[in-house]
C-alpha positions as semicolon CSV with decimal commas, in nm:
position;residue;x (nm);y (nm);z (nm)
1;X;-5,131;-4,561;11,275
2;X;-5,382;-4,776;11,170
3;X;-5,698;-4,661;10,941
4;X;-5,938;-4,663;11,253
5;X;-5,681;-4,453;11,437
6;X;-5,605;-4,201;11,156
7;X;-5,979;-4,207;11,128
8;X;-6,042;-4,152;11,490
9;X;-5,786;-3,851;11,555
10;X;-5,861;-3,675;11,230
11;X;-6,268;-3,671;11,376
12;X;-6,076;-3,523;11,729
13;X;-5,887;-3,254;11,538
14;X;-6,178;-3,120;11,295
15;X;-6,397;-3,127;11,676
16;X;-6,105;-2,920;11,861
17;X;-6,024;-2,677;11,530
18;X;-6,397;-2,566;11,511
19;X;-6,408;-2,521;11,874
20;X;-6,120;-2,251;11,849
21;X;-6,154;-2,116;11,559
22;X;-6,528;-2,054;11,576
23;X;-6,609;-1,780;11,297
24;X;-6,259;-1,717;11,242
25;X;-5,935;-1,620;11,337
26;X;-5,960;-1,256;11,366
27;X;-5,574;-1,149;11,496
28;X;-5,459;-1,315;11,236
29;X;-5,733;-1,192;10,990
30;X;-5,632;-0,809;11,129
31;X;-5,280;-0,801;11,082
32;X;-5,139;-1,036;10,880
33;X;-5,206;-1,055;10,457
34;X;-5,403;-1,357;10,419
35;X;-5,123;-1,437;10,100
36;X;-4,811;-1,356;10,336
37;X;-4,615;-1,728;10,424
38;X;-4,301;-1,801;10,643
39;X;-4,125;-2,028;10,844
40;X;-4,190;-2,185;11,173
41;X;-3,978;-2,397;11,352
42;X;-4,093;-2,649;11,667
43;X;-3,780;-2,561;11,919
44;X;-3,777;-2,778;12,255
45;X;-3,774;-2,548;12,546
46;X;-3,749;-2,861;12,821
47;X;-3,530;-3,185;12,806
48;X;-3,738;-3,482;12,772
49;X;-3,896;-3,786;12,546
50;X;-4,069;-3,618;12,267
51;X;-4,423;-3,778;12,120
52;X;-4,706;-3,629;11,924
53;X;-4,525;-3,605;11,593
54;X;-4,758;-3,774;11,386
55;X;-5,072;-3,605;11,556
56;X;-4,849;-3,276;11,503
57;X;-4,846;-3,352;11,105
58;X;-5,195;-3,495;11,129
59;X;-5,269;-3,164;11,297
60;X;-5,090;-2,929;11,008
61;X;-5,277;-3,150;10,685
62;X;-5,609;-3,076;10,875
63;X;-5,534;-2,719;10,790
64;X;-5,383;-2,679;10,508
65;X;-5,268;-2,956;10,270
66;X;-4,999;-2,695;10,077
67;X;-4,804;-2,665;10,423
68;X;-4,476;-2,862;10,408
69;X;-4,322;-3,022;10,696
70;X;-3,904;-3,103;10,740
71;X;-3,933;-3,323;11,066
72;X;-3,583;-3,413;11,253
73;X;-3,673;-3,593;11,520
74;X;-3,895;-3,897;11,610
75;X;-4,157;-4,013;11,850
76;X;-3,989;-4,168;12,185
77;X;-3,668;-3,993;12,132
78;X;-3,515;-3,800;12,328
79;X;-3,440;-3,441;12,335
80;X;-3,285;-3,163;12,474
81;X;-3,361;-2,757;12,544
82;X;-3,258;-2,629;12,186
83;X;-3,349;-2,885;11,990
84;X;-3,554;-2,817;11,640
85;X;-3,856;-3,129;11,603
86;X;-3,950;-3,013;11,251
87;X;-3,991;-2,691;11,013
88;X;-4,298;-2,574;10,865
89;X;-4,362;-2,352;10,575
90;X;-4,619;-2,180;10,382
91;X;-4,885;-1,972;10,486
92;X;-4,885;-1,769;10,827
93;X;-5,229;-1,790;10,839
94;X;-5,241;-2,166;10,799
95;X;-4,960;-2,212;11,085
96;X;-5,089;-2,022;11,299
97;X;-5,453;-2,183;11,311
98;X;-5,223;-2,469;11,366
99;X;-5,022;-2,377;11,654
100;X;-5,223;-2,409;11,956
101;X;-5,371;-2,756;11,880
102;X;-5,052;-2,877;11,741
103;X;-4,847;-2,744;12,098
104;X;-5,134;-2,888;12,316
105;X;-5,116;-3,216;12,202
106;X;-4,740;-3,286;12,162
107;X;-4,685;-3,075;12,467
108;X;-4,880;-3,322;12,640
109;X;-4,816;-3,641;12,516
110;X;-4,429;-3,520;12,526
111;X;-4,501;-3,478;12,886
112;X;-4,649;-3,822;12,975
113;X;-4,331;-4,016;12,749
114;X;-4,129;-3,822;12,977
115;X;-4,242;-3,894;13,312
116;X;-4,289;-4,264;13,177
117;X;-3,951;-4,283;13,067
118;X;-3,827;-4,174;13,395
119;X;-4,044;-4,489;13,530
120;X;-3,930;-4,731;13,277
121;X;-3,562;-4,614;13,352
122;X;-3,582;-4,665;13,719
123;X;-3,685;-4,997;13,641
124;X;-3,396;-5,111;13,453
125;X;-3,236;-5,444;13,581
126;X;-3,594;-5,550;13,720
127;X;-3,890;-5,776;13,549
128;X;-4,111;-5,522;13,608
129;X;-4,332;-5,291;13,408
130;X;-4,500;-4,995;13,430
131;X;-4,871;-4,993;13,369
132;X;-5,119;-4,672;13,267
133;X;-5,480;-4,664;13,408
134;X;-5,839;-4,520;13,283
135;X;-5,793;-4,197;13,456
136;X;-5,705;-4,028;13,157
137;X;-5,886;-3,687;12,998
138;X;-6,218;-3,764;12,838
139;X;-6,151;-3,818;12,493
140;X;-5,813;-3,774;12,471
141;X;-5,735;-4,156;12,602
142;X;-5,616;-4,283;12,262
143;X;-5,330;-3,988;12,288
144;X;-5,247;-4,019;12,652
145;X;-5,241;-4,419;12,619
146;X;-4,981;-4,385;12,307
147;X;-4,761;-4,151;12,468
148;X;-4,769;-4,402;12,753
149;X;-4,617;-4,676;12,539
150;X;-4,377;-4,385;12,324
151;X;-4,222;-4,301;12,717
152;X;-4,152;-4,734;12,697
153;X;-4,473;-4,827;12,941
154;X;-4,730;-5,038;12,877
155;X;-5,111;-4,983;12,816
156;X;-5,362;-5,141;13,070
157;X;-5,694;-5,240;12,928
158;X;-5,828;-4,921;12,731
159;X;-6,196;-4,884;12,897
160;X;-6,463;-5,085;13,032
161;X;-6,495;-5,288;12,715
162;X;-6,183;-5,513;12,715
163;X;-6,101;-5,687;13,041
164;X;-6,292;-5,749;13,335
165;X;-6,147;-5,567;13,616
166;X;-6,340;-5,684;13,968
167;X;-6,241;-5,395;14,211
168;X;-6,331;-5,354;14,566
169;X;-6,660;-5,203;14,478
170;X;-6,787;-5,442;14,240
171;X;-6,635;-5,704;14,535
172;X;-6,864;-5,554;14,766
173;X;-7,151;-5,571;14,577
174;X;-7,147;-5,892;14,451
175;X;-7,128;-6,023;14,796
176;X;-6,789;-6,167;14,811
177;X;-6,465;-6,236;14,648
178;X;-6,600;-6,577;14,555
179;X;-6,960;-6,488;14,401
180;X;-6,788;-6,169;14,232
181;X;-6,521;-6,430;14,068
182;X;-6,787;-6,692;13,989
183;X;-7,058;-6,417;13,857
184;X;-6,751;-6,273;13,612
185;X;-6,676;-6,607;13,477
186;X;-7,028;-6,703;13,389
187;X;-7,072;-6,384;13,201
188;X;-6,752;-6,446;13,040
189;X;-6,878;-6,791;12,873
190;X;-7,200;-6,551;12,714
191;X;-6,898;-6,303;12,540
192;X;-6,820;-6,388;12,166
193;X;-6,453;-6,262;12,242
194;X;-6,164;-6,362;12,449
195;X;-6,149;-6,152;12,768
196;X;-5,919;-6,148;13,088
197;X;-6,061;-6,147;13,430
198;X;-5,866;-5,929;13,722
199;X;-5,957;-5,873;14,036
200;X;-5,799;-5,631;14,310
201;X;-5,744;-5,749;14,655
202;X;-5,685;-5,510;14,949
203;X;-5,529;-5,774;15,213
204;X;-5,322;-6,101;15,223
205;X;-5,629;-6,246;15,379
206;X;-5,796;-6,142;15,014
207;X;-5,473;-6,295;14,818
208;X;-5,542;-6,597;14,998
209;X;-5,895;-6,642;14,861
210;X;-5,832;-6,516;14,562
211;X;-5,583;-6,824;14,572
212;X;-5,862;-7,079;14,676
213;X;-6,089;-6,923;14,381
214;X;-5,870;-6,926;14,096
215;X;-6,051;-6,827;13,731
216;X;-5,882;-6,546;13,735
217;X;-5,577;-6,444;13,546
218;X;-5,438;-6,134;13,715
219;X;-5,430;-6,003;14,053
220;X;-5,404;-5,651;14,146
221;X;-5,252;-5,572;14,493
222;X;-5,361;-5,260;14,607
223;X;-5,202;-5,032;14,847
224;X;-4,965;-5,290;14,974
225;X;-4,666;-5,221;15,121
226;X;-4,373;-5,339;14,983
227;X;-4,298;-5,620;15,236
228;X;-4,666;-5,786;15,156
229;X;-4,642;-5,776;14,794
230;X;-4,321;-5,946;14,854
231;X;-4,532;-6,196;15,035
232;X;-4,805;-6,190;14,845
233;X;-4,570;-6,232;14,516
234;X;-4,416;-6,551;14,680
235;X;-4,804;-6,704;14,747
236;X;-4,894;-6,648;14,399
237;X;-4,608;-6,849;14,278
238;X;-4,645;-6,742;13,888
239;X;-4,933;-6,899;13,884
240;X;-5,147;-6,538;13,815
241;X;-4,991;-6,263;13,675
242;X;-4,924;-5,987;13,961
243;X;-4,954;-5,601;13,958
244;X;-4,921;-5,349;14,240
245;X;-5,106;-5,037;14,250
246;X;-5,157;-4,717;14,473
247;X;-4,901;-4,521;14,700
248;X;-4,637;-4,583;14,445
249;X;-4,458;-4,304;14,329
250;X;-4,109;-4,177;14,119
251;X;-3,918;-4,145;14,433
252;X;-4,032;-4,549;14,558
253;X;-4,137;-4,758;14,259
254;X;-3,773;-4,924;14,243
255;X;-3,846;-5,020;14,597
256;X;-4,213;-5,207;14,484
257;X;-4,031;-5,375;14,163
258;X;-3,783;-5,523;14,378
259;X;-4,109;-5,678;14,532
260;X;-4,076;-5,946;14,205
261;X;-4,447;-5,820;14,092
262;X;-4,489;-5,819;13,748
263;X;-4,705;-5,481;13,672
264;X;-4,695;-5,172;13,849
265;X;-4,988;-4,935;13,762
266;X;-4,968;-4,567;13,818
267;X;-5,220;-4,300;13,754
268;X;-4,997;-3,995;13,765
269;X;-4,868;-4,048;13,404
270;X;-5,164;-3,937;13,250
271;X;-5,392;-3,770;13,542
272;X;-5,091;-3,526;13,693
273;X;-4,823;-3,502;13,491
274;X;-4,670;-3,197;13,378
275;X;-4,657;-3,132;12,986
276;X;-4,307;-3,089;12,849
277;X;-4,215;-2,723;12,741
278;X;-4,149;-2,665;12,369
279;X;-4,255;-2,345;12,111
280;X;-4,362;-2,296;11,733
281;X;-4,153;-1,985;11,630
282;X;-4,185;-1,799;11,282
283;X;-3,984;-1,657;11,089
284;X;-4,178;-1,480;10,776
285;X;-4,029;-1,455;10,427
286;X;-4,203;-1,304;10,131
287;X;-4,411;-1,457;9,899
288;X;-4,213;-1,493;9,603
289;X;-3,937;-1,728;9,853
């Protein structure tokens, strides 16, 4: 994790503490001795790729520095129902402030390297990848994104900011394939950075001037079947880099990397996926332990 990340996901958890904590934690506060500590152990509930562990410990030295941490497993691996990530001890009131936020995220980061993993396995044996997309949760696109690449996937272009990504709106708009293509390059000379250029096409007829175009250096095939990407992959020749999106699913995406396409983008990882079951149980000891 690099300084701007730490940075970045220590501002999220301070943001996300004070929103549920508020003027305090009052269960806690009622029944437990603020100077009582114990034991609490992270136990997988749900097989799966586990991710989040370094939020998880970012999480716990938010709260309380004096916590300490045993950790036994690492991001990307693999678990199974049973299985203990890491131990915490100290005080009850510090872990449990700690709990929800710390579940939340790993829960669902765990979730997305899971259902990416699944992906990245059915693909085995092809040259294909899987891609994320922006249809993350506001705000919480720098967590969903690394869990992407924990689950072995790959990230597409974070936001707006770094690639220029000419869809069928901004096709529209412009006018036409050809002015959209020729408008993106000219604002490309005014940038002071390097910056790719992809456009989505929704037709071979599209591929085709896409083709005539060029300037581009990816080419997103939307809502293709397979048998047209196949085409469409065979046009292209290498000469662009080729990604298929929409309509593609667990059940059919070895079908579409059969196709030969390079990228295939799917949305689900992060906008529908199902977080992956796990618990933070305690066990209390006395204070003199």
């Amino acid at each position: 994790m690099t300084e701007k990340e730490k940075g970045e996901l220590v501002h999220f958890i301070k943001a996300a503490l004070a929103e549920d904590v508020g003027d305090g934690d009052h269960t806690s506060l009622s029944t437990i001795p603020v100077e009582k500590r114990g034991i609490a152990q992270l136990i997988i509930k749900e097989s799966g790729t586990v991710a989040g562990i370094e939020e998880a410990l970012t999480v716990l030295e938010q709260v309380d520095k004096g916590l300490q941490v045993e950790v036994f497993m690492t991001d990307g691996q693999s678990v199974r129902v049973g299985d203990v990530v890491m131990c915490v001890e100290g005080c009850i009131h510090s872990i449990l402030l700690a709990e929800r936020l710390l579940l939340n995220i790993m829960q669902r980061m765990s979730g997305i390297a899971t259902a990416t993993r699944r992906i990245v396995d059915a693909l085995a044996g092809t040259q294909t990848r899987v891609l994320d997309t922006r249809k993350t949760t506001p705000l919480l696109r720098f967590l969903e994104k690394k869990a992407v690449r924990l689950g072995g996937g790959v990230n597409h272009r974070f936001g707006l900011y770094d690639m220029i990504l000419i869809k069928d709106n901004h096709v529209d708009y412009a006018g036409g394939i050809g002015e959209a293509i020729e408008k993106a390059n000219h604002y490309r000379e005014t940038l002071d950075k390097p910056i790719a250029i992809e456009i989505e096409v929704r037709n071979l007829e599209e591929v085709k001037k896409v083709l005539e175009v060029g300037k581009i250096e990816r080419i997103m095939l939307d809502n293709f079947k397979p048998a047209q990407i196949r085409e469409a992959v065979a046009w292209i020749g290498g000469r662009f880099v080729t990604e298929a999106s929409g309509g593609i699913t667990e059940e059919n995406v070895r079908e579409y990397a059969e196709t030969g396409v390079d990228y295939i983008s799917i949305g689900a990882l992060t906008h529908s996926v199902k977080s992956l079951d796990m618990s933070l149980k305690a066990k209390i000891v006395s204070c003199n332990s």
